[in-house]
Phi, psi and omega in degrees: 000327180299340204278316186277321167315289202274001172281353196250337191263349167282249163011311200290314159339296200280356185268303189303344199243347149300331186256004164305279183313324154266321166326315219268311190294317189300300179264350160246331172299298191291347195256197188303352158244050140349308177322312218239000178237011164295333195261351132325316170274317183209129226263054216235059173183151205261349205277167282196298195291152145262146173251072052015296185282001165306338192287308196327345203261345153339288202283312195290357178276337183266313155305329166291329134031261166288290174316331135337299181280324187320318237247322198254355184225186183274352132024345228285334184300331174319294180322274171327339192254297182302339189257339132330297160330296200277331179305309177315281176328287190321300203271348146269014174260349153309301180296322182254336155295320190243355186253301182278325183270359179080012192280345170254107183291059177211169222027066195273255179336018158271128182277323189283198202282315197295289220269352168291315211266358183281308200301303172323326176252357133250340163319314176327297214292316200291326185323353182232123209280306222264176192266041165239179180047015196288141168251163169031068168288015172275124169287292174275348170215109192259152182322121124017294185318313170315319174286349202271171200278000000 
């Protein structure tokens, strides 16, 4: 039964950290730290790096965190939830780093309806240079709308 509790609080973590993941893009990215996710929206520096990737390392202090208090105190729930976190983290830096923005040359030739329609609500998303006006702050489950043809 512990075993179906922590697969349920994992499944929840990483679905909750989708919508962590557009608050956080709507309202603090797009919001008082502009500073540090503008150079994402306009390519205006030669570096590799972004400090765009400074959020990331938020969420990985808050999944070790967790996975921390697991390992030293009766905790145990620390598990499922920091590694739903990092799960999150993994799978959005396959999708938007490396499937939509390309920073990895790979999954160049994906195709299906899911990854057109993901590439679409960002492509949306990006059309607007400036932190106003933004659409489709989400990443893994984006407006319906995205998917039609």
């Amino acid at each position: 039964m512990k075993e179906l509790i922590w697969i349920g609080i994992f499944l929840a973590t990483f679905c909750f950290m989708e919508f962590m993941a557009w608050f956080t893009h709507k309202y603090i990215m797009h919001g008082f730290l502009w500073s540090l996710h503008r150079d994402h929206h306009r390519k205006d520096h030669d570096s590799w790096f972004e400090r765009n990737d400074a959020f990331f390392l938020f969420y990985a202090v808050v999944s070790m965190s967790f996975i921390a208090m697991a390992v030293n105190t009766a905790f145990w729930q620390g598990w499922p939830i920091g590694l739903g976190i990092l799960a999150y983290g993994i799978a959005y830096f396959v999708v938007h780093d490396i499937f939509i923005h390309q920073r990895f040359k790979l999954f160049r030739n994906a195709n299906n309806w899911y990854a057109r329609g993901i590439r679409r609500a960002h492509k949306m998303h990006h059309k607007h240079l400036g932190k106003e006006e933004g659409e489709c702050f989400g990443m893994l489950f984006v407006p319906f709308k995205y998917f039609k043809k």
